[in-house]
PAZAPA-4460 file (N, C-alpha, C; in steps of 0.05 Angstrom, whole numbers, plus 32768, in hexadecimal, padded with zeros to 4 digits):
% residues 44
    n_x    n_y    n_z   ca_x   ca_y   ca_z    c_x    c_y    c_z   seq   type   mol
   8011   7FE8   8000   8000   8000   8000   8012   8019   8000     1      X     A
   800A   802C   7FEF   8019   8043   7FEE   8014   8051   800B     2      X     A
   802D   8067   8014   802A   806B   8022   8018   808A   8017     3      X     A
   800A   80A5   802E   7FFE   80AE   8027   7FFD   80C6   803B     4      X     A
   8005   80DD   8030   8007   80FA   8042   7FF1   8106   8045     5      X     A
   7FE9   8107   8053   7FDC   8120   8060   7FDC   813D   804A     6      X     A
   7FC4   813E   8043   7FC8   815B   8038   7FD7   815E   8015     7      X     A
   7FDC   8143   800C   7FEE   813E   7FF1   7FD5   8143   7FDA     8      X     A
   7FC2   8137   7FDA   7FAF   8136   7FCC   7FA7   814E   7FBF     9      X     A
   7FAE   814C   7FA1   7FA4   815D   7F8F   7F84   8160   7F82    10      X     A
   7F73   8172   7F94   7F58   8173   7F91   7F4B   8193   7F73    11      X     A
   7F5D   8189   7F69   7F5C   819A   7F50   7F3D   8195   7F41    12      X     A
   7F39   817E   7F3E   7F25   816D   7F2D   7F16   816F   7F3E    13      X     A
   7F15   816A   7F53   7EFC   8162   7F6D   7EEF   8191   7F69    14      X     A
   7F03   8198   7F63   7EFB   81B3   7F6F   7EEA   81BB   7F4D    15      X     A
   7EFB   81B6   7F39   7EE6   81BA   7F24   7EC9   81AE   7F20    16      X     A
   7EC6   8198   7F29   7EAD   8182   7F2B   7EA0   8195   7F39    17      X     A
   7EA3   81A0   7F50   7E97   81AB   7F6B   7E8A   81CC   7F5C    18      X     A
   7E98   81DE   7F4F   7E95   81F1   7F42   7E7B   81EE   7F25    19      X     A
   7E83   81D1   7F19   7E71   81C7   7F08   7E55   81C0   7F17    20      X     A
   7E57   81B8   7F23   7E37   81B2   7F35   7E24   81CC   7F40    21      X     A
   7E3A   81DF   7F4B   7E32   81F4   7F56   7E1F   8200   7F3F    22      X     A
   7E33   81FF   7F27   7E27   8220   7F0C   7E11   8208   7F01    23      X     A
   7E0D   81E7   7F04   7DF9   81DF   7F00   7DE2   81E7   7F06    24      X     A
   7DE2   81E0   7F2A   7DCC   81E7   7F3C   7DC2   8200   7F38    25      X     A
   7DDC   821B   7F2F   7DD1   822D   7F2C   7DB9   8239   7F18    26      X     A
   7DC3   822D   7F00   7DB4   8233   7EE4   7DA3   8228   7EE4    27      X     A
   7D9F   820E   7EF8   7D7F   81FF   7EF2   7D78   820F   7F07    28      X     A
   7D73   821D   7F21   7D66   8229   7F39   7D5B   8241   7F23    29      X     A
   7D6D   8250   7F0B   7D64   8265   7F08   7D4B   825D   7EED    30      X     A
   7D51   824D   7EE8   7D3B   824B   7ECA   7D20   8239   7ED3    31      X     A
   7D29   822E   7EF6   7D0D   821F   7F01   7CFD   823C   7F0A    32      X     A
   7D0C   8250   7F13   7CFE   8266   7F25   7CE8   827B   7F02    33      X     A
   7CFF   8279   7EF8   7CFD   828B   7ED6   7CDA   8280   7ECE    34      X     A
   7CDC   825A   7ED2   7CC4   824A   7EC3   7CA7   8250   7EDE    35      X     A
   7CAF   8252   7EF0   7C9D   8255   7F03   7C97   8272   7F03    36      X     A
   7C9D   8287   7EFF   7C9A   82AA   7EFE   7C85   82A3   7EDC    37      X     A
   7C8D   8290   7ECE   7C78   82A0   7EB8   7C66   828A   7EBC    38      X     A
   7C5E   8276   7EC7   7C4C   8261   7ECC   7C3C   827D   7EDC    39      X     A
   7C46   8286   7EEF   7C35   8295   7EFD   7C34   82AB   7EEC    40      X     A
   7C44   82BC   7EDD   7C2B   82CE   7ECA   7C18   82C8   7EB5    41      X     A
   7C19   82B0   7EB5   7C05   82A1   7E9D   7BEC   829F   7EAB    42      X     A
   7BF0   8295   7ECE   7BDF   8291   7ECF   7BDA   826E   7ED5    43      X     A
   7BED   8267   7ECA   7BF2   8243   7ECC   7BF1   8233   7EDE    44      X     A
***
């Protein structure tokens, strides 16, 4: 078994994935709020 430092771990990828999820969650929160504002000016 390799041995294994404390603190060595390159979280480069883990931090882009994390950034990717975020501007996900974001753009779908804004186009669910966008579809619900004209549901309600329609009237729907």
């Amino acid at each position: 078994m390799a041995d294994h430092e404390h603190g060595s771990m390159d979280s480069s990828v883990h931090e882009k994935t994390f950034a990717g999820f975020i501007t996900l969650v974001t753009r779908a929160s804004i186009v669910i709020i966008v579809a619900l504002v004209l549901l309600a000016l329609v009237n729907g």
